[in-house]
C-alpha distance (Angstrom), angle and dihedral (degrees) to the residues before:
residue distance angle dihedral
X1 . . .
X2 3.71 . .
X3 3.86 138.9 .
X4 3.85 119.8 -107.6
X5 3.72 117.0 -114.1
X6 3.62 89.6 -128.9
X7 3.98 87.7 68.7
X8 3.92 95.2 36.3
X9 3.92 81.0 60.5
X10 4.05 99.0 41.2
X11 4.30 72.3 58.2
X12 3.52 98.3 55.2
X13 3.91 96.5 41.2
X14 3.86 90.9 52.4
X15 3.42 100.9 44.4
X16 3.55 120.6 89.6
X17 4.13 113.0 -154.5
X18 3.91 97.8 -161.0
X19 3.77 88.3 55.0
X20 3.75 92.8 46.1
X21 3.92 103.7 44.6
X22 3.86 89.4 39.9
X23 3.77 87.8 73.2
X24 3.50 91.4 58.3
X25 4.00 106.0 27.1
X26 3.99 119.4 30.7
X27 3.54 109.6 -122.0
X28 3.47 134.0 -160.6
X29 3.88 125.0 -153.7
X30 3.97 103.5 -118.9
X31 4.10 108.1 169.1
X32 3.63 116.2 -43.1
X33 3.68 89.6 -25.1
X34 3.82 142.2 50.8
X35 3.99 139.7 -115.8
X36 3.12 146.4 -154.5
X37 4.08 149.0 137.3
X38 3.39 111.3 -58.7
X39 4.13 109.6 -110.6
X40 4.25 83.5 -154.4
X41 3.44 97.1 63.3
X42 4.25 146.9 13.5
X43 3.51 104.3 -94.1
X44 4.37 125.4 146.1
X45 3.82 89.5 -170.2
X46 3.46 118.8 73.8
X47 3.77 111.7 -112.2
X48 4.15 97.5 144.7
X49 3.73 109.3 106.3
X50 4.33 128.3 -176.8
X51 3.46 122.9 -173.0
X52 4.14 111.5 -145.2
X53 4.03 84.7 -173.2
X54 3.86 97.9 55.5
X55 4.03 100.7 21.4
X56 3.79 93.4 -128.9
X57 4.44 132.7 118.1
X58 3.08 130.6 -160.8
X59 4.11 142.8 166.0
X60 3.51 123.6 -125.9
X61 3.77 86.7 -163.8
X62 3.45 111.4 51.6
X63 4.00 91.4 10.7
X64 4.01 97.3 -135.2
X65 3.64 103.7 143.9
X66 3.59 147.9 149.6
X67 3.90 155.6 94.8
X68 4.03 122.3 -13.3
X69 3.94 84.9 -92.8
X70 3.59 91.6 55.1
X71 3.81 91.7 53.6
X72 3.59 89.3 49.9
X73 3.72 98.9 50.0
X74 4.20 87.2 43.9
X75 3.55 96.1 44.8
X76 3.88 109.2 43.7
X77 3.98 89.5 24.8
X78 3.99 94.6 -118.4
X79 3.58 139.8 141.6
X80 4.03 126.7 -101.7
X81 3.47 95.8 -104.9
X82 4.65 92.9 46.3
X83 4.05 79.9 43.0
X84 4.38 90.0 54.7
X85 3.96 85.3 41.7
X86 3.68 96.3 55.0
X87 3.65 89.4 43.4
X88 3.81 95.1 50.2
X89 4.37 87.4 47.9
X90 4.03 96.3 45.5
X91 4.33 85.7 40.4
X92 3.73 94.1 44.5
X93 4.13 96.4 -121.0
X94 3.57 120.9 154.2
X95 4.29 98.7 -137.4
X96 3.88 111.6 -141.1
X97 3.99 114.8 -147.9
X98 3.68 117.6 -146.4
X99 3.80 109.9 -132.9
X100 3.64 127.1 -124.3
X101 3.82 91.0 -92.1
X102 4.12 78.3 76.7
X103 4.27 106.7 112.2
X104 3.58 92.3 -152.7
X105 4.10 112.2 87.9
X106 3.55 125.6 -120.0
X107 4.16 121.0 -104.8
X108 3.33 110.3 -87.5
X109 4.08 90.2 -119.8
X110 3.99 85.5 57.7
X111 3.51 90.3 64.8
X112 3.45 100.2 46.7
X113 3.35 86.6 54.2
X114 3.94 95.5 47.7
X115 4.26 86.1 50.1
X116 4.14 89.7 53.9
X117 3.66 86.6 44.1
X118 3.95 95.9 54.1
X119 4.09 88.7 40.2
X120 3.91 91.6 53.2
X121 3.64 89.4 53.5
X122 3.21 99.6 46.1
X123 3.71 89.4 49.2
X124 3.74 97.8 49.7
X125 3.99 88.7 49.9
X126 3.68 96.0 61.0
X127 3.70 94.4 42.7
X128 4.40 89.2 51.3
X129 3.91 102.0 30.8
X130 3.91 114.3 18.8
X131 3.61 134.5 81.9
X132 3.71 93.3 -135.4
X133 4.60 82.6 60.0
X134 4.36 86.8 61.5
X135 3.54 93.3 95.0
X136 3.93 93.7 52.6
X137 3.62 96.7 32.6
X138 4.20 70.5 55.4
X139 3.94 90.1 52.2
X140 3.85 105.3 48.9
X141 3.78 89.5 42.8
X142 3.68 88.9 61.1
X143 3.81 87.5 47.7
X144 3.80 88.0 53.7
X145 3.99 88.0 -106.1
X146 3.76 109.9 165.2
X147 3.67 120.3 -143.6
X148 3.83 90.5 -121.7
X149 3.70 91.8 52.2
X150 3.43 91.5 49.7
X151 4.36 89.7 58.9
X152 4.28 85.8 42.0
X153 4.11 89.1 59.8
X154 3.76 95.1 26.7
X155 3.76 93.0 -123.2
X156 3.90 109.2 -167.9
X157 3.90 140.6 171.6
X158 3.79 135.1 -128.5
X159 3.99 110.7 -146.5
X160 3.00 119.3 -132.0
X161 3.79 127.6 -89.2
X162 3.87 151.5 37.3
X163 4.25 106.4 -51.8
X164 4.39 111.6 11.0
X165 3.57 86.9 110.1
X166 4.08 104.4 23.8
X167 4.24 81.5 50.4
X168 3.74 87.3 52.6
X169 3.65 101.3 50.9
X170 3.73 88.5 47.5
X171 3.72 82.8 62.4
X172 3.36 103.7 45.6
X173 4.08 83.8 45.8
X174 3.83 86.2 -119.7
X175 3.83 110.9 176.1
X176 4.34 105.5 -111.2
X177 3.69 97.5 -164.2
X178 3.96 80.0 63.1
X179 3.63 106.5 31.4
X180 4.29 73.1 50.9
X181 3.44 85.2 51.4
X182 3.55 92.3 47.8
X183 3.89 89.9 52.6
X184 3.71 89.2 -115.7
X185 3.71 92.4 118.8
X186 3.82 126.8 30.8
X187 3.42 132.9 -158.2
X188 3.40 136.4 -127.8
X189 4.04 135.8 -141.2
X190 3.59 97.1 -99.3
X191 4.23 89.8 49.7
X192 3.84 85.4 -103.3
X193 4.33 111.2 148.4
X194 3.68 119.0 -128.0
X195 4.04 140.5 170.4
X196 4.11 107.4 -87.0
X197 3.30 99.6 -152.2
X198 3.96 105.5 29.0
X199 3.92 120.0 158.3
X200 4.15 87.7 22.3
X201 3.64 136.1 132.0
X202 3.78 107.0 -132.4
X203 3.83 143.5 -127.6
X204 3.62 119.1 -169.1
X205 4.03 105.5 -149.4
X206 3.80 113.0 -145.8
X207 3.88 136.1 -163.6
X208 3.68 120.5 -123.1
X209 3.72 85.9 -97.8
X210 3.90 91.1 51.0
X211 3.73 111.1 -111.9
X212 3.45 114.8 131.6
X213 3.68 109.1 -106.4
X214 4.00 98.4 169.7
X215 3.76 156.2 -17.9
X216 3.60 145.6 -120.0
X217 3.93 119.7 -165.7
X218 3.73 116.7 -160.2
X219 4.08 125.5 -156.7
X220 3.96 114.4 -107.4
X221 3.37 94.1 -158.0
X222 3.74 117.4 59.4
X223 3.54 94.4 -153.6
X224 3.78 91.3 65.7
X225 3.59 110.6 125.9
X226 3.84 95.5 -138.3
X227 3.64 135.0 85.2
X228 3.99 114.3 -65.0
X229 3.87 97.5 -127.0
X230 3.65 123.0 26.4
X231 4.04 107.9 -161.7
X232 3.85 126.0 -165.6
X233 3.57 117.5 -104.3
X234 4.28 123.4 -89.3
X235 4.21 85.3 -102.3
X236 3.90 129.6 154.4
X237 3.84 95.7 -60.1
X238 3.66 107.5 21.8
X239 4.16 122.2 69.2
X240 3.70 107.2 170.2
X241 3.75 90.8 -156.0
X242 3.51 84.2 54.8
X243 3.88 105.2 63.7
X244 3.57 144.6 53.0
X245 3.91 113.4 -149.6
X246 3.65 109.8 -120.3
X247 4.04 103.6 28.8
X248 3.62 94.0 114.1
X249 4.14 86.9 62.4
X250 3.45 100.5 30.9
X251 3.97 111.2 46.0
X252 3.26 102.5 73.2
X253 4.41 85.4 61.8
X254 3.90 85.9 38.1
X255 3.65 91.1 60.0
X256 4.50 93.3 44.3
X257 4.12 88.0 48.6
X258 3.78 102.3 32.2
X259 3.79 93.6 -136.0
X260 3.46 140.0 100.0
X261 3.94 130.5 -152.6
X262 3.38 108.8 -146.3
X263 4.26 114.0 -159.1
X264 3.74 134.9 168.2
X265 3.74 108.4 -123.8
X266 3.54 145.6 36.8
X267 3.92 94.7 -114.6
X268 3.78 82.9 49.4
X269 3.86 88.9 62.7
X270 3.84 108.6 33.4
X271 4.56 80.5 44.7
X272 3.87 84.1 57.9
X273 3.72 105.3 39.2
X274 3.78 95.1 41.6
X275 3.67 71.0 63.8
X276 2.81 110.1 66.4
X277 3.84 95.3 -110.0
X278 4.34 97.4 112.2
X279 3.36 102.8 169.3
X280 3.73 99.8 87.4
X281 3.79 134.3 115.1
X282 4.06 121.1 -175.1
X283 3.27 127.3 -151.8
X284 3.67 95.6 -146.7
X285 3.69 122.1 -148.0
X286 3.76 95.3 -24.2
X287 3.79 146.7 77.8
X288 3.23 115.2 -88.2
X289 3.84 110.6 -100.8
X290 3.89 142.3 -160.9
X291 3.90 99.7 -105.7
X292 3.83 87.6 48.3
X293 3.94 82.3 52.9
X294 3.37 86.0 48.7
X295 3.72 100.0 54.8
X296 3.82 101.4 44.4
X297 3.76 85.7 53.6
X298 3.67 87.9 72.0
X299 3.50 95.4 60.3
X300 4.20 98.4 41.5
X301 3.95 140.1 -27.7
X302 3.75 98.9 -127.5
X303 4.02 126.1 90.8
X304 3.57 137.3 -169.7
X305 3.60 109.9 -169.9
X306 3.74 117.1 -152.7
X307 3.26 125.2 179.4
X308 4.05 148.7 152.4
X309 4.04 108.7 -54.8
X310 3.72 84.5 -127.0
X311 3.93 138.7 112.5
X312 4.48 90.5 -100.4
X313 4.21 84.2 38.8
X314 4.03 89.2 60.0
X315 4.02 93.5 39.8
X316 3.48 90.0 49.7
X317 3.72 98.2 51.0
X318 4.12 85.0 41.6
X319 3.94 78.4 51.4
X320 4.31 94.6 48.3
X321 3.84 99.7 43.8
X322 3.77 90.4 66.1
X323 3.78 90.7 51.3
X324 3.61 88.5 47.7
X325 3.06 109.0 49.7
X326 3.96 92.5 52.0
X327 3.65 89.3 65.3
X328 4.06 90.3 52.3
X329 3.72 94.5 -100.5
X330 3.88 116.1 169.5
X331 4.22 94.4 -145.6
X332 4.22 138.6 -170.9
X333 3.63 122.5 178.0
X334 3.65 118.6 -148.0
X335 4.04 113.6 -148.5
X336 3.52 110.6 -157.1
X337 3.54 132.3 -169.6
X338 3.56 126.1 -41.7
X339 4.14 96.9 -104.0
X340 3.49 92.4 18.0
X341 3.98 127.9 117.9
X342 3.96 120.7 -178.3
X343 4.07 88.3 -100.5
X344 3.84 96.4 54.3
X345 4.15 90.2 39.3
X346 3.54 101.6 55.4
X347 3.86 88.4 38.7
X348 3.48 87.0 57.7
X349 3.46 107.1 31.0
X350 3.62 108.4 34.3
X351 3.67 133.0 -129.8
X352 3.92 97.4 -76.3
X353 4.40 86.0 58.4
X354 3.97 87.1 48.4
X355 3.76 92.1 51.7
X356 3.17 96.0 46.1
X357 4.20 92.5 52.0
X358 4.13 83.2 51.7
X359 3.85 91.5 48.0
X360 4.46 89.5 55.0
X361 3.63 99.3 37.2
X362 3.51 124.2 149.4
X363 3.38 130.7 -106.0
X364 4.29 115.7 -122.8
X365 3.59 85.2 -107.2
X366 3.86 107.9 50.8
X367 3.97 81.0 39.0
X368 3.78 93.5 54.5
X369 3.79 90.9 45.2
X370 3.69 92.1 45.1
X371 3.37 84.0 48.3
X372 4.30 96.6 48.5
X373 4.01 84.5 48.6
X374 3.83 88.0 55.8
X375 3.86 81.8 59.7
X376 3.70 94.6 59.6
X377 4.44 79.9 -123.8
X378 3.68 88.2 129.3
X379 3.80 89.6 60.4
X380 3.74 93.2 58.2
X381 4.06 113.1 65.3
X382 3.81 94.3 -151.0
X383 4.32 90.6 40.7
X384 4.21 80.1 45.3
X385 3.85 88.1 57.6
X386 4.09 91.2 43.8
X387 3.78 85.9 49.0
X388 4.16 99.0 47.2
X389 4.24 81.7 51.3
X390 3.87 90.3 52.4
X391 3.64 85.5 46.6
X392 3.45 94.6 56.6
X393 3.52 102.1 40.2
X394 4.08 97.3 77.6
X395 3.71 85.5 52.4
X396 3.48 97.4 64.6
X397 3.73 88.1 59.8
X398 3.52 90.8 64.5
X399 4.11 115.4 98.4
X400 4.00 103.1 -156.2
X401 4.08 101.2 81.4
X402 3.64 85.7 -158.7
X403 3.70 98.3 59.1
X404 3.76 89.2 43.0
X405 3.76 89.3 49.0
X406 4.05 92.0 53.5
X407 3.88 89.9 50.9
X408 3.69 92.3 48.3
X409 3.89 86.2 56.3
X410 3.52 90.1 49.6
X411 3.99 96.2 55.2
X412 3.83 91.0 44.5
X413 4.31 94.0 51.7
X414 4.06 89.2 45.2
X415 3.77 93.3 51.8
X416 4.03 102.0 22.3
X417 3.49 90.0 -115.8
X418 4.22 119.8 161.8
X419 4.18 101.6 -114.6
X420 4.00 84.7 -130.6
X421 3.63 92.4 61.6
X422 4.19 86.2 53.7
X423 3.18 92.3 41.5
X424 3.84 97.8 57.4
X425 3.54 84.2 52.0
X426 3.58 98.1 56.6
X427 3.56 85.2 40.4
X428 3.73 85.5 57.9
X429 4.38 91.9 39.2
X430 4.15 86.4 44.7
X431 4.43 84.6 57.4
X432 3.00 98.5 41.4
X433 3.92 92.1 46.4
X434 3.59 92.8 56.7
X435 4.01 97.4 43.1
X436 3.70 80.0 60.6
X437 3.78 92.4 50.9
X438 3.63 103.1 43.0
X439 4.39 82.2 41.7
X440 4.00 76.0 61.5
X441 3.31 93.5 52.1
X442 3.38 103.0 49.2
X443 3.96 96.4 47.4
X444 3.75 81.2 59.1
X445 3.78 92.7 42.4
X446 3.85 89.9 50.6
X447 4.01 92.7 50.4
X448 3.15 94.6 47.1
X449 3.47 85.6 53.9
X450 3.71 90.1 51.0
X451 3.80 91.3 50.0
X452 3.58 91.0 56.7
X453 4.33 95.7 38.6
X454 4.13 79.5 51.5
X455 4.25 91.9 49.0
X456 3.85 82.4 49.8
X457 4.08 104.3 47.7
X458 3.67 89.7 39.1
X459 3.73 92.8 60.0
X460 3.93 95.8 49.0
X461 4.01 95.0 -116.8
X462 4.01 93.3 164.7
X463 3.73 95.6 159.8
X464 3.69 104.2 -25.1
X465 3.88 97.6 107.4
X466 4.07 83.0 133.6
X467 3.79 92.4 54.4
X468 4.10 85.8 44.8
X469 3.63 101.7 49.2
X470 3.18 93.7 46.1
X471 4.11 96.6 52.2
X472 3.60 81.7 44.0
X473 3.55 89.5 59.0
X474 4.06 89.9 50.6
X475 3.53 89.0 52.2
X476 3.57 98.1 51.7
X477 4.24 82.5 45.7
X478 3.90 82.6 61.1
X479 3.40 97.5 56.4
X480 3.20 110.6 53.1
X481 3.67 91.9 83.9
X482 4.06 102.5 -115.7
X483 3.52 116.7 145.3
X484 3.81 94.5 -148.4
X485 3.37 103.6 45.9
X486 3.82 85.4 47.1
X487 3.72 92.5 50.9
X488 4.43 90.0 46.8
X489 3.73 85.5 51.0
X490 3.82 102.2 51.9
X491 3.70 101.8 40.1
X492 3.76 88.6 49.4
X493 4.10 90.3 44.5
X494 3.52 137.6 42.9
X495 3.51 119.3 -162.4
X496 3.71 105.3 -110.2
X497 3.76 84.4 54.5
X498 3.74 85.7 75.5
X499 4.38 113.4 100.9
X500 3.48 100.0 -152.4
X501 3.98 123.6 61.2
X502 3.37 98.8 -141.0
X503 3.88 101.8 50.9
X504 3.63 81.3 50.1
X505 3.40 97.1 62.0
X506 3.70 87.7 44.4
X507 3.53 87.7 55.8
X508 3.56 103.0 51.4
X509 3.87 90.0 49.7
X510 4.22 86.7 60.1
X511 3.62 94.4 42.3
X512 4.00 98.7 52.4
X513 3.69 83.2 49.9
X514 3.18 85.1 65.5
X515 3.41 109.4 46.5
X516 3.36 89.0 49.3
X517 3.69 95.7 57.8
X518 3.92 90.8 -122.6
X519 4.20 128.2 144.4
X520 3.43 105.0 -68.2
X521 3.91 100.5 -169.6
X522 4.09 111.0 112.7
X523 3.74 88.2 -111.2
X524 3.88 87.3 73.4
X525 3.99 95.7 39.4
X526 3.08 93.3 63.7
X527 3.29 101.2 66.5
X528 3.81 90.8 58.4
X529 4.27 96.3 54.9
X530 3.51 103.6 95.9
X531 3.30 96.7 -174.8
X532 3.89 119.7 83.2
X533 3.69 96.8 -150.4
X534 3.51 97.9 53.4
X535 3.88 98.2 54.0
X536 3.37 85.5 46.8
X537 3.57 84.8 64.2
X538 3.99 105.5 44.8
X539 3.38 84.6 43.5
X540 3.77 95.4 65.0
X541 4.04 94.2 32.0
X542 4.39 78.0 56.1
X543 3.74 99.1 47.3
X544 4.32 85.3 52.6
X545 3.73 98.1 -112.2
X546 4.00 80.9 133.0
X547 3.88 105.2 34.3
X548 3.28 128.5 -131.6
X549 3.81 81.9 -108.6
X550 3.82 126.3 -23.7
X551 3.80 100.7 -113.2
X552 3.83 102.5 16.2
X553 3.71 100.5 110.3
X554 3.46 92.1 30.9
X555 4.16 96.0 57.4
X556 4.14 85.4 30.6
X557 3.57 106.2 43.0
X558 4.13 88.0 163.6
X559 3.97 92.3 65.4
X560 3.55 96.0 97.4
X561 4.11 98.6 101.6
X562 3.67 126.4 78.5
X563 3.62 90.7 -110.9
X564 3.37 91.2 56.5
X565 4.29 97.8 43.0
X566 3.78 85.6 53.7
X567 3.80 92.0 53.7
X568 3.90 90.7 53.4
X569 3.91 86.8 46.3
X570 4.09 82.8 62.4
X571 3.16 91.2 50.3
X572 3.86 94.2 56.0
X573 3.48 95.2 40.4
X574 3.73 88.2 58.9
X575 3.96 101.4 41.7
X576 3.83 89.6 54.3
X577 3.85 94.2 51.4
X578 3.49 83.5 50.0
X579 3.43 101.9 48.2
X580 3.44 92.8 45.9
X581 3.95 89.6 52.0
X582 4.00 86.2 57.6
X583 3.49 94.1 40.3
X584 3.83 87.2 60.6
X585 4.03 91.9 41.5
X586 3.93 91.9 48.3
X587 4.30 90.5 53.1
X588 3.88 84.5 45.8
X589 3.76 97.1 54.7
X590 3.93 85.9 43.7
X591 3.69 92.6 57.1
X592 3.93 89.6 41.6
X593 4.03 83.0 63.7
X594 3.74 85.2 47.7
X595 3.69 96.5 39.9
X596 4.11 116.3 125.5
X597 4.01 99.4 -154.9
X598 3.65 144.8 28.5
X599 4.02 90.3 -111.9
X600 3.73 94.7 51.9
X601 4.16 91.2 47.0
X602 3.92 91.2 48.2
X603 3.94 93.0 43.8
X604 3.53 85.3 62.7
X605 3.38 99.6 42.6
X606 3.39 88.2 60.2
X607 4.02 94.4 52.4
X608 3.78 85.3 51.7
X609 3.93 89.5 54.4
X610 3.72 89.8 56.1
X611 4.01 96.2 40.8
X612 4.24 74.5 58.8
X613 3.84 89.2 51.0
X614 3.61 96.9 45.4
X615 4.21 93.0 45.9
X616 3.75 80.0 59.7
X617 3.56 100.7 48.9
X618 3.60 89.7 50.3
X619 4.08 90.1 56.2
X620 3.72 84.9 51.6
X621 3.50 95.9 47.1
X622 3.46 93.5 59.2
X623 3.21 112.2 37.3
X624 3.96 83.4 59.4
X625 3.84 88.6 53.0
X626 3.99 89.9 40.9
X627 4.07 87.1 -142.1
């Protein structure tokens, strides 16, 4: 199944970006376009830029940019097709599927997807209805597992064994190589297939959007030799850093209490939710990481970290409230018991206890102190001073001065500490916070100056920054989605008249648009430039950080109309003919310095005379079309 481009486009056209990304990044109205921070990287200067006019973002910092399907994909870390769903709900657009009669293929990510989605229900039916299922149906009962929590999560089982699930995707005509790919199937030394994650109990991992992007299989038997967890494999649709287990379920709760539960595990999660207790995301077998960060802070801005009451459950919260607090994150820690998880607790407990543990959590700071005393570092007067800098470190990542001012106040009354002694070392944390940002900034400054040193020595400039501003200026004349300049520029220029490679290819992307009869706006191209680089690059040369030329609304203050935009595309057109001409003429009379005979010098002589000619014919040309 696939969606028509007809309806993919009846998206884009109704959408409006500035509307969409405002709910999610404050903008301000700043010319013709609007700024804001940038929600893909730290950043206290503006440098995020949307264009109402020509639908498109991009970042001038980190330089991620593109259509309002791009920012949907970036943003909430989905796939195309999730990003046109969530589009089509918020917009209020029935999406039609094409059936499988359709001759075109399906995206590769689409059936990825479909071969996760066959695998998780073939997994959940053995662990519900089959014989084989008894001895996890066995497990999760122990673990106080109901059987309608096991449909909510999708729970599953892998029989044990060499070929129950290889034999089924050979009937189902699954393709191996990407149910392999998948890590579905293994394979063995001698090439032989066999099930991954045979003799397993099953969790189906979902994106925000729901569609099952992976798997991790967990041992019944602790006894078992091999690894606890097996995980899928990072692959086309699945990043682990990339998603918290349990969003799909628990957003929508996240969003009505404006907090978020973060756990460890998966049994942590379904323990909690089965619950009653929804508002929970888990990590799931790995650190917590900035683009998870990123994601929960779509859904709310408050945190309560909760994991294992062990020595790698307090480093790891140590290790979250940094990340967290980047991202403006208000966040608590709750501490449970000493050989208590979140599964066992509310098992235990009940969900009155657990509420009650959420209602008196800690702040980071009386957790990190809490957790400093633990150390014996208060003990010590030179490991005190160590610990009051660590203290005050995380504050400085905070950006309201007056809630960093409070906590300040509250370090210097619990250890009788002068305020201008904490203050100088925030003063000092606050420096050396923003070295490390504007060090950030310039590593991505200096690749993107790479990036665009690389576009230029790959397409063989050596001297002809004329002749390459002004096909950049063509270019950017292209993109900015008017059919009459288009038209001006292609019947005057064919595409192997174009210098520089890359421009051509940019070129030929606009002009079989065209012939084509397809959208024309830069929203749509940019769907077709496959490489990243290069829309990079048109969509800086769009958003005017290269002018159309450096003084040409300044000394024509009138050329604001169409009439008068298609004038200075004439003018272009005929400066880079002509500088092309003498570019050709000045080479010639270089080689006629060079030139080892008489007939070599007069042959191009003669080629200059015509170059001449041609120059000419060009004026004429012109002035009878009055472009």
């Amino acid at each position: 199944m696939r969606i028509p481009d007809s309806k993919i486009e009846e998206i884009r056209q109704t959408a409006n970006i500035v509307d969409l990304i405002s709910e999610v990044v404050p903008l301000k109205r700043r010319g013709k376009n609007y700024i804001g921070l940038c929600p893909f990287h730290t950043e206290k200067t503006p440098s995020f830029t949307v264009s109402d006019e020509k639908q498109i973002y991009h970042c001038f910092g980190c330089h991620n940019g593109g259509n309002v399907f791009k920012f949907f994909m970036e943003y909430h870390k989905i796939s195309f097709i999730e990003a046109v769903q969530e589009l089509a709900q918020r917009l209020g657009i029935d999406l039609e599927f094409e059936g499988e009669q359709s001759s075109e293929k399906q995206s590769e990510q689409e059936l990825l997807y479909d071969i996760n989605t066959e695998a998780a229900k073939y997994f959940s039916n053995i662990l519900l209805h089959d014989d084989e299922g008894e001895i996890a149906r066995n497990y999760f009962q122990k673990r106080k597992i109901k059987t309608q929590t096991m449909r909510v999560f999708g729970l599953g089982y892998s029989i044990s064994g060499w070929e129950h699930f290889l034999n089924f995707a050979k009937e189902k005509n699954i393709d191996l190589e990407k149910a392999e790919n998948l890590g579905l199937i293994g394979r063995a030394s001698d090439g032989r297939l066999h099930d991954k994650y045979s003799g397993r109990i099953i969790f189906p991992i979902f994106s925000p959007n729901g569609r099952v992007v992976g798997f991790a299989g967990r041992v019944i038997d602790e006894r078992d030799k091999g690894a606890k967890y097996i995980n899928s494999p990072e692959n086309l649709i699945y990043n682990k850093s990339r998603i918290l287990y349990g969003l799909s379920f628990s957003k929508d709760e996240i969003r009505r209490l404006d907090k978020a539960i973060i756990v460890e595990g998966y049994m942590d999660l379904i323990s909690l939710y089965q619950a009653g207790i929804k508002n929970v995301v888990a990590v799931s077998g790995t650190a917590l990481t900035e683009e998870q960060v990123q994601l929960l802070s779509r859904y709310t801005k408050n945190a309560v970290l909760l994991f294992d009451a062990d020595t790698a459950g307090e480093k790891a919260s140590m290790r979250s409230i940094e990340l967290l607090l980047k991202r403006d994150f208000d966040v608590k820690i709750v501490s449970l018991p000493r050989g208590e998880d979140p599964d066992s607790f509310v098992n235990n407990y009940g969900k009155e206890r657990f509420d009650e543990l959420i209602i008196y959590a800690q702040n980071f700071l009386e957790y990190q102190t809490a957790y400093y005393e633990s150390l014996g570092m208060f003990n010590d007067p030179s490991k005190m001073a160590e610990a009051v800098r660590e203290l005050v470190k995380p504050i400085a990542l905070i950006g309201d001065e007056l809630k960093r001012t409070i906590l300040i106040k509250t370090i210097a009354k619990k250890f009788n500490l002068r305020e201008k002694l904490l203050e100088s070392e925030l003063a000092n944390a606050l420096v050396k916070a923003e070295k490390q940002i504007i060090s950030e900034a310039k590593i991505r400054e200096r690749d993107s100056e790479k990036t665009e040193k690389k576009i230029e020595e790959s397409l063989e400039l050596n001297g002809t920054s004329t002749l390459y501003n002004l096909e950049k200026e063509i270019i950017k004349l292209l993109y900015e989605g008017n059919g009459e300049i288009n038209k001006m520029i292609m019947e005057n220029l064919e595409i192997d008249e174009f210098y520089i490679l890359a421009h051509r290819k940019l070129a030929e992307i606009v002009y079989e648009a065209a012939l084509n009869n397809e959208d024309l706006k830069v929203s749509s191209l940019l769907e077709k430039i496959e490489d990243e680089s290069l829309s990079q690059y048109v969509l800086e040369i769009t958003f005017d950080k290269y002018s159309i030329s450096k003084n040409w609304e300044k000394l024509n203050p009138t050329l604001k109309t169409e009439a008068s935009l298609i004038k200075y595309t004439g003018d272009v057109i005929v400066n880079y003919k002509m500088q092309k001409i003498d570019l050709l003429i000045k080479n010639n009379l270089k080689k006629i310095e060079e030139a080892e005979s008489e007939e070599e010098s007069l042959a191009l002589m003669r080629q200059n005379q015509m170059l001449e000619i041609e120059k000419r014919n060009i004026r004429k040309f012109i002035q009878t079309k009055n472009i």
